[in-house]
mmCIF file of the C-alpha atoms, coordinates in Angstrom:
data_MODEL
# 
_entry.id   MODEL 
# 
loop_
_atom_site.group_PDB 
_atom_site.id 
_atom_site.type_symbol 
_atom_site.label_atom_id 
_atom_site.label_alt_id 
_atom_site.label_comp_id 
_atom_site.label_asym_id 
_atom_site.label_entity_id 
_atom_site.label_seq_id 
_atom_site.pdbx_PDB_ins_code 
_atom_site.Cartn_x 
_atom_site.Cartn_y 
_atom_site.Cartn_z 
_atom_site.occupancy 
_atom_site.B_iso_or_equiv 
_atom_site.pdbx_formal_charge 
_atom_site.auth_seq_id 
_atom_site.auth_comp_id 
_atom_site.auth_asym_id 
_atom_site.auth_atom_id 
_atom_site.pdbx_PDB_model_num 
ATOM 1   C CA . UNK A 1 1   ? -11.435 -62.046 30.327  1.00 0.00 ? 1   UNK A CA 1 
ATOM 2   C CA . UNK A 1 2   ? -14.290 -61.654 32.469  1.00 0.00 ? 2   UNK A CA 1 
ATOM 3   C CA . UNK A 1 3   ? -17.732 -61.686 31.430  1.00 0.00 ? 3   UNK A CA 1 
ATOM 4   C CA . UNK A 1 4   ? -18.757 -58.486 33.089  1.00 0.00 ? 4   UNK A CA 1 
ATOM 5   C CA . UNK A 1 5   ? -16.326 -56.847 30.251  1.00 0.00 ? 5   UNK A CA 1 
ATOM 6   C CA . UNK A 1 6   ? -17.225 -59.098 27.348  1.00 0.00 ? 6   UNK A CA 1 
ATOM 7   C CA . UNK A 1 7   ? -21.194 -58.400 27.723  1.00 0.00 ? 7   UNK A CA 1 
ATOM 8   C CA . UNK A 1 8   ? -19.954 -54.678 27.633  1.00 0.00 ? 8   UNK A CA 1 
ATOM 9   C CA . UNK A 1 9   ? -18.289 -55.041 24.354  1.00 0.00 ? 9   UNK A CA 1 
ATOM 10  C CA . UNK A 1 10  ? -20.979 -57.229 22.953  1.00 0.00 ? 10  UNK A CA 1 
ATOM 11  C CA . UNK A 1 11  ? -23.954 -54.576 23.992  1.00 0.00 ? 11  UNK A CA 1 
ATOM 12  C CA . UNK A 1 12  ? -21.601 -51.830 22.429  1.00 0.00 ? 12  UNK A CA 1 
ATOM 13  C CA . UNK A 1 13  ? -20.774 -53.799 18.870  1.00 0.00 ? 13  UNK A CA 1 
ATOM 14  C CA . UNK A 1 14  ? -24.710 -55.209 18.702  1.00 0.00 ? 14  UNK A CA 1 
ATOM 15  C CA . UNK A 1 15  ? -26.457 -51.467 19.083  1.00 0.00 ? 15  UNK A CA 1 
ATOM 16  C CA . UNK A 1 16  ? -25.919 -50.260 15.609  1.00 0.00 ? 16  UNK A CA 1 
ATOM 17  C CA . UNK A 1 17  ? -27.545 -53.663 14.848  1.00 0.00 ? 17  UNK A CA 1 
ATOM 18  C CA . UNK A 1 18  ? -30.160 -52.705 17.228  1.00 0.00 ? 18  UNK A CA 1 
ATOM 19  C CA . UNK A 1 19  ? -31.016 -49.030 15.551  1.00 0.00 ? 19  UNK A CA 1 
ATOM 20  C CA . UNK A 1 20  ? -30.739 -50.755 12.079  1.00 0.00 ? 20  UNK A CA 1 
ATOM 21  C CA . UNK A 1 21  ? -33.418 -52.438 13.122  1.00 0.00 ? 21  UNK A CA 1 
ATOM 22  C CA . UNK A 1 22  ? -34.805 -50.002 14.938  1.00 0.00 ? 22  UNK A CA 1 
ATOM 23  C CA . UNK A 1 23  ? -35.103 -47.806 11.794  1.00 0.00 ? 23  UNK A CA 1 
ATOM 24  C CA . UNK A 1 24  ? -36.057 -51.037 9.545   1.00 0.00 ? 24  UNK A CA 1 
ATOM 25  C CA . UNK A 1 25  ? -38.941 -51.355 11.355  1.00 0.00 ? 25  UNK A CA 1 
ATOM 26  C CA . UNK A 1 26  ? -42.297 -50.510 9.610   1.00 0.00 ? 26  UNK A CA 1 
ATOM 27  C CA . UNK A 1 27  ? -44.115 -46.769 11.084  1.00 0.00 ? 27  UNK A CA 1 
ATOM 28  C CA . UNK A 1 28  ? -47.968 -46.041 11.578  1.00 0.00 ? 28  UNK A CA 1 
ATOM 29  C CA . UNK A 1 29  ? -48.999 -43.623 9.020   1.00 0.00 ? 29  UNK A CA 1 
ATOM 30  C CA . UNK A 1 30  ? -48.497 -40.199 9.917   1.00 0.00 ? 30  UNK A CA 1 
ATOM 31  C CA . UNK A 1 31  ? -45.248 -41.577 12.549  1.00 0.00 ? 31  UNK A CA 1 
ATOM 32  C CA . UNK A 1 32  ? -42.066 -38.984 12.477  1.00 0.00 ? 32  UNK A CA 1 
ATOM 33  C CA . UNK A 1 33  ? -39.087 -39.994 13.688  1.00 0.00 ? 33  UNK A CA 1 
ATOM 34  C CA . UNK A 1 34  ? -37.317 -37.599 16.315  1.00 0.00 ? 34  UNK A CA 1 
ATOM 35  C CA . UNK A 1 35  ? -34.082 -35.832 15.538  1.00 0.00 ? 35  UNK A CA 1 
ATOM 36  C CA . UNK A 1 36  ? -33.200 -38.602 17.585  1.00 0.00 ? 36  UNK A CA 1 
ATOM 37  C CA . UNK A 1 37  ? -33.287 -41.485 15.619  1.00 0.00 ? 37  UNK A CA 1 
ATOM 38  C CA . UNK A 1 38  ? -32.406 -39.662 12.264  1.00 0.00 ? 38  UNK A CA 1 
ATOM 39  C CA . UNK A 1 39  ? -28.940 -38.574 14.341  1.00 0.00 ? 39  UNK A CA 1 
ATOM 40  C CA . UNK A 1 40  ? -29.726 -35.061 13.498  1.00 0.00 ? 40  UNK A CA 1 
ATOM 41  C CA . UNK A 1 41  ? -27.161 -32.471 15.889  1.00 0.00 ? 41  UNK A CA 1 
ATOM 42  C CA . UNK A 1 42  ? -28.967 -29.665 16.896  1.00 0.00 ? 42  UNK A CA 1 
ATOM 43  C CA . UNK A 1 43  ? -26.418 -26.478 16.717  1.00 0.00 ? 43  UNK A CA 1 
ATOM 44  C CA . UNK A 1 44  ? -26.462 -24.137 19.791  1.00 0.00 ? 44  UNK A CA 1 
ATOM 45  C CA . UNK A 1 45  ? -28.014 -20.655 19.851  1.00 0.00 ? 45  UNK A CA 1 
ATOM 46  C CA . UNK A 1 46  ? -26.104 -17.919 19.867  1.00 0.00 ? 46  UNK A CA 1 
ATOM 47  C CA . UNK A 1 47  ? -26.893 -14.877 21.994  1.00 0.00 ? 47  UNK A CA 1 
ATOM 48  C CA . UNK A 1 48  ? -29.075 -12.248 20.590  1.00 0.00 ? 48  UNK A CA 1 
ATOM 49  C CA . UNK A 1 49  ? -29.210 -9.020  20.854  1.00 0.00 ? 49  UNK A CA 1 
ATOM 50  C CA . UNK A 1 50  ? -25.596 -8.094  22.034  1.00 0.00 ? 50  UNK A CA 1 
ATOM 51  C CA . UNK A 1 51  ? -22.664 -8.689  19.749  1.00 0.00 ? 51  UNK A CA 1 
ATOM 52  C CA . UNK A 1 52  ? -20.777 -11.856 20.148  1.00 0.00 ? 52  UNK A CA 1 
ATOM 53  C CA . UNK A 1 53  ? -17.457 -10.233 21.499  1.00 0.00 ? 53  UNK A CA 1 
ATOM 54  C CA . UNK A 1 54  ? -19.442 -8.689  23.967  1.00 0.00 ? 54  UNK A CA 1 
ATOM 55  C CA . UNK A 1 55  ? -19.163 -10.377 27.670  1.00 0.00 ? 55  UNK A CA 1 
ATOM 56  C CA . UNK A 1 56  ? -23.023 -10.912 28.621  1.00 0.00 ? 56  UNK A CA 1 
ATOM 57  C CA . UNK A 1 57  ? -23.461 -7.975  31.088  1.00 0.00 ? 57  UNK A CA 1 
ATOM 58  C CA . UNK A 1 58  ? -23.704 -8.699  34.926  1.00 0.00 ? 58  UNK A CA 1 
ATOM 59  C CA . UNK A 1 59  ? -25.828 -6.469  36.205  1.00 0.00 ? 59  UNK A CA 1 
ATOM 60  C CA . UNK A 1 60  ? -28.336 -3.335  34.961  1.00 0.00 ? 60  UNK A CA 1 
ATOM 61  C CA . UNK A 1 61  ? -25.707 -1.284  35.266  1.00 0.00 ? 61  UNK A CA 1 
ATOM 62  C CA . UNK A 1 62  ? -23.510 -2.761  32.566  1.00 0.00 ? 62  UNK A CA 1 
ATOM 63  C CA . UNK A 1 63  ? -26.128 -3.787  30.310  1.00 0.00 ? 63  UNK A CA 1 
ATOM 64  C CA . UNK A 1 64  ? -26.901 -0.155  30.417  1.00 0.00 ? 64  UNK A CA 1 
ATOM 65  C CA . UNK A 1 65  ? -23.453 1.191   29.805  1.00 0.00 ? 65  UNK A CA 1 
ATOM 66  C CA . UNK A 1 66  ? -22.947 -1.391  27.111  1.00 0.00 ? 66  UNK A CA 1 
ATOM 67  C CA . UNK A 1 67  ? -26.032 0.154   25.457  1.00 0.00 ? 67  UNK A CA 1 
ATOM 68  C CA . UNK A 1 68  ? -24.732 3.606   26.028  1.00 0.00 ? 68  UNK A CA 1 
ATOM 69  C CA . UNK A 1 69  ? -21.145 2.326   23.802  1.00 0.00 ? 69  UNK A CA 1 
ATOM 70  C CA . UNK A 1 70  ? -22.781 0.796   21.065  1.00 0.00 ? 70  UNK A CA 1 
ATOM 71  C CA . UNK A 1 71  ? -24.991 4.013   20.634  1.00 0.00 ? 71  UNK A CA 1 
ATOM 72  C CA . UNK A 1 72  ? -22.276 6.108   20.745  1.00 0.00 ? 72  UNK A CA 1 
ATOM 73  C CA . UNK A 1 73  ? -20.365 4.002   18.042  1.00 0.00 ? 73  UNK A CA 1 
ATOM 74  C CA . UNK A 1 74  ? -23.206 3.904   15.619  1.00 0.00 ? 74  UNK A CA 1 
ATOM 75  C CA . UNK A 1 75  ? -23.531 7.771   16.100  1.00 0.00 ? 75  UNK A CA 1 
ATOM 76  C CA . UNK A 1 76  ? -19.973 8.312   15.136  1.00 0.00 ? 76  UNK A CA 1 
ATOM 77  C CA . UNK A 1 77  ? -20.024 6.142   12.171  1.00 0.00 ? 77  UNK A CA 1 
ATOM 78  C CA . UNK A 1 78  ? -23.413 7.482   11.307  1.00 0.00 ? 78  UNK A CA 1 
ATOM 79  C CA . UNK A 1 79  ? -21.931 11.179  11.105  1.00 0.00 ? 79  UNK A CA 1 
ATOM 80  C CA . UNK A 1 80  ? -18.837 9.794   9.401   1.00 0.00 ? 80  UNK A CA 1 
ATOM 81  C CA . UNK A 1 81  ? -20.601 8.364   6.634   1.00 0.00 ? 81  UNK A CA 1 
ATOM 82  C CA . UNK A 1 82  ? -22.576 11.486  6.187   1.00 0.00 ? 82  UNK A CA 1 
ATOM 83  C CA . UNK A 1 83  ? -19.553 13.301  6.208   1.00 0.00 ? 83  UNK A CA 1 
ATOM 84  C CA . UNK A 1 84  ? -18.001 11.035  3.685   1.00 0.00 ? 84  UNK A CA 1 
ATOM 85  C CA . UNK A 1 85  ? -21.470 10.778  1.284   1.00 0.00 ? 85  UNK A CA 1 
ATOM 86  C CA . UNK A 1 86  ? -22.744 7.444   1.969   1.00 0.00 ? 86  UNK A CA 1 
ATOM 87  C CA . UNK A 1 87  ? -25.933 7.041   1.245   1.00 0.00 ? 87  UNK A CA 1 
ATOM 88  C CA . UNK A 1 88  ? -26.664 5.148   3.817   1.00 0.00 ? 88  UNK A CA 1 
ATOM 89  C CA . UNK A 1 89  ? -26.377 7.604   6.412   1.00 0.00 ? 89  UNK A CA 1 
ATOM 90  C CA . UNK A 1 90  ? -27.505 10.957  4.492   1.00 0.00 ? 90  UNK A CA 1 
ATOM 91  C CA . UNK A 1 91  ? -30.376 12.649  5.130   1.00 0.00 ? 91  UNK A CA 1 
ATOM 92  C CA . UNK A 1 92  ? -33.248 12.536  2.890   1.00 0.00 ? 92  UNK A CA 1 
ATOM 93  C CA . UNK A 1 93  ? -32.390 16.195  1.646   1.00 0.00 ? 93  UNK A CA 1 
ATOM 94  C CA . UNK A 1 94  ? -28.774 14.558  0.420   1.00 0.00 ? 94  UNK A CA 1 
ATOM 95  C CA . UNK A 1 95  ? -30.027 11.755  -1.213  1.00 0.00 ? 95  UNK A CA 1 
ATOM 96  C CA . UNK A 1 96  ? -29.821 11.004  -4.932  1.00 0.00 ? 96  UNK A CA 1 
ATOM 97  C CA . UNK A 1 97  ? -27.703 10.968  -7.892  1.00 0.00 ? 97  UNK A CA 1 
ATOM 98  C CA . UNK A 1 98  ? -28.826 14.425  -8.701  1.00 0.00 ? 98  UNK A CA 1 
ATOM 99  C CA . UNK A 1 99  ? -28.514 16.123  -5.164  1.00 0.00 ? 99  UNK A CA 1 
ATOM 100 C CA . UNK A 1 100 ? -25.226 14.907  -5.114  1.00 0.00 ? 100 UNK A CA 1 
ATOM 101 C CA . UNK A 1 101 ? -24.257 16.333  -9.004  1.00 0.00 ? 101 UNK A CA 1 
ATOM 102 C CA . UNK A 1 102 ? -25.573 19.968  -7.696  1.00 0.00 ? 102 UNK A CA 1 
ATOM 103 C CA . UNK A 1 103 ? -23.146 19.387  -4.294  1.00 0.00 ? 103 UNK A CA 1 
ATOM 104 C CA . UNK A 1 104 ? -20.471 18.947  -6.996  1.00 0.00 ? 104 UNK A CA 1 
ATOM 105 C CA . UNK A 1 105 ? -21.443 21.605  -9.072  1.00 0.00 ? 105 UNK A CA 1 
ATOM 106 C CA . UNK A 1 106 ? -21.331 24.333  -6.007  1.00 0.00 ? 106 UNK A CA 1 
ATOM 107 C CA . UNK A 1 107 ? -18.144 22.926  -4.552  1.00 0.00 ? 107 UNK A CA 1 
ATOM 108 C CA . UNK A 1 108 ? -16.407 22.854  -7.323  1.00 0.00 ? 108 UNK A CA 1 
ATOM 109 C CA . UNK A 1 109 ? -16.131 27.151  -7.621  1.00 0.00 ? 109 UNK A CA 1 
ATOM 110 C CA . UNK A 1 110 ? -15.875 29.488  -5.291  1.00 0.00 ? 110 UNK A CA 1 
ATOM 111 C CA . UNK A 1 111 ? -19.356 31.580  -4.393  1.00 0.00 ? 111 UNK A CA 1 
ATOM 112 C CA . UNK A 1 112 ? -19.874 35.063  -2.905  1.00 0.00 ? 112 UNK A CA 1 
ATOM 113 C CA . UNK A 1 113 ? -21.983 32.905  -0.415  1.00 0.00 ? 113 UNK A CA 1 
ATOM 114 C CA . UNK A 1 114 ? -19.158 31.666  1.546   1.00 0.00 ? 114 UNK A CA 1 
ATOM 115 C CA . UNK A 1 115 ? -18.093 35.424  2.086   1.00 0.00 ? 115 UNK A CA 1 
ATOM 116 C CA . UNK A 1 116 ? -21.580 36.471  2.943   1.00 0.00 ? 116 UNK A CA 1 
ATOM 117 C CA . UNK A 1 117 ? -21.435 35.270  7.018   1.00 0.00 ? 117 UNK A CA 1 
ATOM 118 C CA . UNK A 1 118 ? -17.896 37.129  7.614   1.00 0.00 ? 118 UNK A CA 1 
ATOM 119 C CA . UNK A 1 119 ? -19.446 39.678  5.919   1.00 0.00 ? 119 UNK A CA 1 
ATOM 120 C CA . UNK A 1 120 ? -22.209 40.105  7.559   1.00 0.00 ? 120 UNK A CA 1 
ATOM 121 C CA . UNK A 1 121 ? -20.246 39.847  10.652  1.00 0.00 ? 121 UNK A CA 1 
ATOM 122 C CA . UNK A 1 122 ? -18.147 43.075  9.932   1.00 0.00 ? 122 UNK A CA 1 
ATOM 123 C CA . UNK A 1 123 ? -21.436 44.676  8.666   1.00 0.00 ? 123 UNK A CA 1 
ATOM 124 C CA . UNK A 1 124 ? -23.039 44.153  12.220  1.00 0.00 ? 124 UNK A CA 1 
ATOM 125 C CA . UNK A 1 125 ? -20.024 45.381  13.989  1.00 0.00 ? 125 UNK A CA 1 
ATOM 126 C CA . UNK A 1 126 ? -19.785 48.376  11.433  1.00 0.00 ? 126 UNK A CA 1 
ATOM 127 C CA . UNK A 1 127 ? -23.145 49.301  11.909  1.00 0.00 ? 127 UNK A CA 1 
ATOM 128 C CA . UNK A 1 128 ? -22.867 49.471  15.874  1.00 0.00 ? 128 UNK A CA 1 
ATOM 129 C CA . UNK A 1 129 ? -20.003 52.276  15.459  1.00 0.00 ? 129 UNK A CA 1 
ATOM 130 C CA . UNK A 1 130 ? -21.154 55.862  15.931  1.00 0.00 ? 130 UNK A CA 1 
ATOM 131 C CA . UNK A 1 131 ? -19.137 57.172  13.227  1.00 0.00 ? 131 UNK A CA 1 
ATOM 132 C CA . UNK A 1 132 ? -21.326 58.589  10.024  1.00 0.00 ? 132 UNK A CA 1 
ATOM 133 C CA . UNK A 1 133 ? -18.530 57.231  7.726   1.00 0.00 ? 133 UNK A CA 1 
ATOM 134 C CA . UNK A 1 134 ? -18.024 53.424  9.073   1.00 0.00 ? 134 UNK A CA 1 
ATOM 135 C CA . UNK A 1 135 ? -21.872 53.071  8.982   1.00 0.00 ? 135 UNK A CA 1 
ATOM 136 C CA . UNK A 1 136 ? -22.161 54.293  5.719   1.00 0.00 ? 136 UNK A CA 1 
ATOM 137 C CA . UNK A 1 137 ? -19.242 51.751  4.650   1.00 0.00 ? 137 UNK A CA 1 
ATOM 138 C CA . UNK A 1 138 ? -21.149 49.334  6.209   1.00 0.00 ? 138 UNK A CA 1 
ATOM 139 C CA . UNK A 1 139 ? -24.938 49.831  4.778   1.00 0.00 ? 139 UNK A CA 1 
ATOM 140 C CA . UNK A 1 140 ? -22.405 49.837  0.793   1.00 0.00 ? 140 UNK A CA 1 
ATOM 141 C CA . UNK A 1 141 ? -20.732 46.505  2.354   1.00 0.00 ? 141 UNK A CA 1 
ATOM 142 C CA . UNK A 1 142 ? -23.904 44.511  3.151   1.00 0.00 ? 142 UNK A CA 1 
ATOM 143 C CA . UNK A 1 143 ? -25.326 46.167  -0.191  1.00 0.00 ? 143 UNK A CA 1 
ATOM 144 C CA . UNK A 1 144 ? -22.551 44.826  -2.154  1.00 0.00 ? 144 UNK A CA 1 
ATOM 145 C CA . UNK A 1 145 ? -22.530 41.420  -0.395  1.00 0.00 ? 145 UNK A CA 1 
ATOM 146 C CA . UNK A 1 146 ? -26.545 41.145  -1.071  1.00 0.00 ? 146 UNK A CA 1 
ATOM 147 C CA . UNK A 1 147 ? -25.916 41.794  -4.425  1.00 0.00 ? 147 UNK A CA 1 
ATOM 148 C CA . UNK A 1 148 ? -22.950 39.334  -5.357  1.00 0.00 ? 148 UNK A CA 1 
ATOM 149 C CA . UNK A 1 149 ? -24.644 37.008  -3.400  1.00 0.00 ? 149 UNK A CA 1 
ATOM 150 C CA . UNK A 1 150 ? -28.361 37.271  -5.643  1.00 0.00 ? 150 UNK A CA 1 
ATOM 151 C CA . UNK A 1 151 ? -25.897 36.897  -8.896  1.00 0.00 ? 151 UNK A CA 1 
ATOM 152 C CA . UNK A 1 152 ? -24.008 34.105  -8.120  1.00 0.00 ? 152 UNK A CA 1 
ATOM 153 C CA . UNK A 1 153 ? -27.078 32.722  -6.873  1.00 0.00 ? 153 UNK A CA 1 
ATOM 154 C CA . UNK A 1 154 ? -28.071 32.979  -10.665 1.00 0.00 ? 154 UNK A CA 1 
ATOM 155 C CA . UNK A 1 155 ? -25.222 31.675  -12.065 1.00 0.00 ? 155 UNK A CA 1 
ATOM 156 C CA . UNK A 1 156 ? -25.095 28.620  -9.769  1.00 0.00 ? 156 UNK A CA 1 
ATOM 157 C CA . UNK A 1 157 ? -29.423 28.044  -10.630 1.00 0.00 ? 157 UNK A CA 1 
ATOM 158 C CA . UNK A 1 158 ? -28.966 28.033  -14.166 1.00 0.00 ? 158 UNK A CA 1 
ATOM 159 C CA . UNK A 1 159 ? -25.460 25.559  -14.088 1.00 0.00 ? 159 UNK A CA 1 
ATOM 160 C CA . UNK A 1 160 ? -27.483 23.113  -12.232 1.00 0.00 ? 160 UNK A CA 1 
ATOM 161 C CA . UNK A 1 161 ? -30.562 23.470  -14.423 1.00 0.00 ? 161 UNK A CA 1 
ATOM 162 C CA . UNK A 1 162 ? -28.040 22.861  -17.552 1.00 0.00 ? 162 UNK A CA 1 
ATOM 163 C CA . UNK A 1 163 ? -25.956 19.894  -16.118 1.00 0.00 ? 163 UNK A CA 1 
ATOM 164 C CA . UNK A 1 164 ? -29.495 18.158  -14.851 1.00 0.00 ? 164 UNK A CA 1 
ATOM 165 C CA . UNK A 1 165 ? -31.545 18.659  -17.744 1.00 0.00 ? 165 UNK A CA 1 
ATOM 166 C CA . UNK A 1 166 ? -28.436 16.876  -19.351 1.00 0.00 ? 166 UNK A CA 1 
ATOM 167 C CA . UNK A 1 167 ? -27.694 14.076  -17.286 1.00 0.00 ? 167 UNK A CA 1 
ATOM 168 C CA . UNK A 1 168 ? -30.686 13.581  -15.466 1.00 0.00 ? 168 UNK A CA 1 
ATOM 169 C CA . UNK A 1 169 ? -33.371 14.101  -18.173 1.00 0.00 ? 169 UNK A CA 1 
ATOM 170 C CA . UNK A 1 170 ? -36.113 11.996  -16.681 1.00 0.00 ? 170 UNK A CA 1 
ATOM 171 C CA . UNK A 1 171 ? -35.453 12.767  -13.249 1.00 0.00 ? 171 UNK A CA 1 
ATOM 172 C CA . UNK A 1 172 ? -38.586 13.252  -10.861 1.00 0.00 ? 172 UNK A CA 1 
ATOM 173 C CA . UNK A 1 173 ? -36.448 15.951  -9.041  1.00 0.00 ? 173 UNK A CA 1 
ATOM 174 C CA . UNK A 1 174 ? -37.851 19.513  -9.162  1.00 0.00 ? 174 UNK A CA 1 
ATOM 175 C CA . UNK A 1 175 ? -35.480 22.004  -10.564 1.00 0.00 ? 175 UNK A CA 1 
ATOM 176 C CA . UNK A 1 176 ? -36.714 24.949  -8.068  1.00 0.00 ? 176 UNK A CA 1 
ATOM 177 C CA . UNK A 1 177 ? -36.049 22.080  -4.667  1.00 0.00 ? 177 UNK A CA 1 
ATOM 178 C CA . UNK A 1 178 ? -32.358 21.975  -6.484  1.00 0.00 ? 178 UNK A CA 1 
ATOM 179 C CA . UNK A 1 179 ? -31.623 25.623  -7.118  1.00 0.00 ? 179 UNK A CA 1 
ATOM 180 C CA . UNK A 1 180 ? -32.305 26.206  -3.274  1.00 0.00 ? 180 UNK A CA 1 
ATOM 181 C CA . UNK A 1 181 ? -29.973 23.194  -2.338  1.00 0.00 ? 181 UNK A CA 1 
ATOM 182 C CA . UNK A 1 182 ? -27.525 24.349  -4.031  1.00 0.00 ? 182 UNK A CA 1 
ATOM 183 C CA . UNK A 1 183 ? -27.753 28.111  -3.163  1.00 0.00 ? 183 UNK A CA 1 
ATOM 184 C CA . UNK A 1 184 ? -27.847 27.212  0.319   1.00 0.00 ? 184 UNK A CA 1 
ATOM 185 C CA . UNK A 1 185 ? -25.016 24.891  0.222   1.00 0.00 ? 185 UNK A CA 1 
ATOM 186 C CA . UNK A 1 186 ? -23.304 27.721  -1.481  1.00 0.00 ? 186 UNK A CA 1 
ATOM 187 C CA . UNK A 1 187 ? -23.666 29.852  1.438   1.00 0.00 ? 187 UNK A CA 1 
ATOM 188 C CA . UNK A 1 188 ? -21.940 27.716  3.814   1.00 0.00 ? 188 UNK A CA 1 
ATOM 189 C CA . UNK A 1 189 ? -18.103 27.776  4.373   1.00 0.00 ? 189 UNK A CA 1 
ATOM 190 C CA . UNK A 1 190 ? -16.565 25.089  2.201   1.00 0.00 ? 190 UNK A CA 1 
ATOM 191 C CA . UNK A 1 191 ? -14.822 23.496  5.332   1.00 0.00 ? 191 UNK A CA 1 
ATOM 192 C CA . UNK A 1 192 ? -18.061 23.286  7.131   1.00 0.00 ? 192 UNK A CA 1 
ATOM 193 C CA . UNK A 1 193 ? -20.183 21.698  4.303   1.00 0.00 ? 193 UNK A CA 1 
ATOM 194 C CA . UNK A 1 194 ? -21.715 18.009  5.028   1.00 0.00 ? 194 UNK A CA 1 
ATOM 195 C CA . UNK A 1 195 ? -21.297 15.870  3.073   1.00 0.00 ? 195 UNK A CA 1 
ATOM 196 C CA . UNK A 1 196 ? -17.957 17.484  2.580   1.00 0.00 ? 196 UNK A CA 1 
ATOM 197 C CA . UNK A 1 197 ? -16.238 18.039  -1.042  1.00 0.00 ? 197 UNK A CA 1 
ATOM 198 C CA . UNK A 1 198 ? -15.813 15.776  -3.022  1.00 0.00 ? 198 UNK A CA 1 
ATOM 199 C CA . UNK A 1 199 ? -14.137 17.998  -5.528  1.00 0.00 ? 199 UNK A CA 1 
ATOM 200 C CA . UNK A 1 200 ? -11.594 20.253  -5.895  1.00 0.00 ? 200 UNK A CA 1 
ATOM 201 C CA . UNK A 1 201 ? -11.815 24.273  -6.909  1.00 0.00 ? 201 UNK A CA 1 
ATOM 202 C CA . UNK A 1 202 ? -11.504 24.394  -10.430 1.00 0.00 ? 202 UNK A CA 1 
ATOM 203 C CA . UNK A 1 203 ? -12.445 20.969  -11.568 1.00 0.00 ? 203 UNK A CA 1 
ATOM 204 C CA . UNK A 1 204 ? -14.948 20.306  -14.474 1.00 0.00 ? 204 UNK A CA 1 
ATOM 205 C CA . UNK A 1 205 ? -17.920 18.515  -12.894 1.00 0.00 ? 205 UNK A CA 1 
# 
């Protein structure tokens, strides 16, 4: 064999010897060894600030539109979790353990408030006929609406103030702040009420 190749394999089999001694040796006070010489791997970085699936954008152009999808994906599953009642995405006036027993508590029966805007609606258009007898009807309608709409308003105020005081007793949640939740949740159309239902009509909350 020639001795070009045997000092080869005698420098590779003597420098573990080498960094044995290497490391035996004695330090200064105060000396730290380097990653180095303890054979300490540093791991990569990963990029920051982009998701990892994400190609790294080429130009201004794509690093905006990139920026443009990822705000319009948190948007969407920011409304659908405050369609759905996470609390991570509702709105301070939704939060709670209470605000959500009142939402239950109004969605649960039907209220005179969800028939208030259509009848309104045929109240206005009522009103703008010239015939005596339709606006008459109409002034009765919106009468009658006003009214089922202040007693269910009642009925709905003291339910909640029951069904808190009960399972909420040391709650720092003002009873008045709930009765208007409530009423004004119960004048919205059941399909258009966020957080939707959680309940069905009928059920015992």
């Amino acid at each position: 064999m020639s001795p070009l190749f045997r000092r080869k394999s005698a420098d590779v089999a003597s420098a573990p010897e080498e960094q044995a001694v290497i490391a035996a040796e004695p330090r200064p006070k105060g000396y730290t060894p380097s990653k180095k010489e303890l054979g300490v791997v540093t791991p990569k970085r990963t990029a920051q600030g982009r998701r990892v699936q994400d190609p790294a954008p080429a130009n201004r152009k794509e690093a905006y539109k990139q920026l443009r999808e990822r705000q319009r994906a948190e948007r969407a599953e920011a409304s659908e979790g405050m369609r759905n009642g996470d609390e991570r995405y509702l709105l301070a006036r939704d939060r709670g353990p209470e605000r959500s027993l009142v939402r239950d508590i109004v969605d649960s029966r039907r209220t005179a408030g969800s028939y208030f805007i259509g009848g309104a609606v045929v109240v206005l258009i009522g009103s703008s006929v010239a015939i005596p007898i339709v606006r008459t009807a109409s002034n009765v309608l919106w009468a009658g609406l006003a009214l089922a709409v202040l007693i269910d308003s009642v009925f709905i105020s003291r339910r909640i103030k029951k069904q808190i005081t009960a399972r909420f007793p040391d709650t720092t949640q003002k009873l008045g702040s709930l009765y208007f939740y409530g009423i004004m949740r119960g004048l919205t159309f059941r399909r258009m009420r966020v957080p939707k239902p959680k309940v069905e009509l009928g059920a015992t909350v």
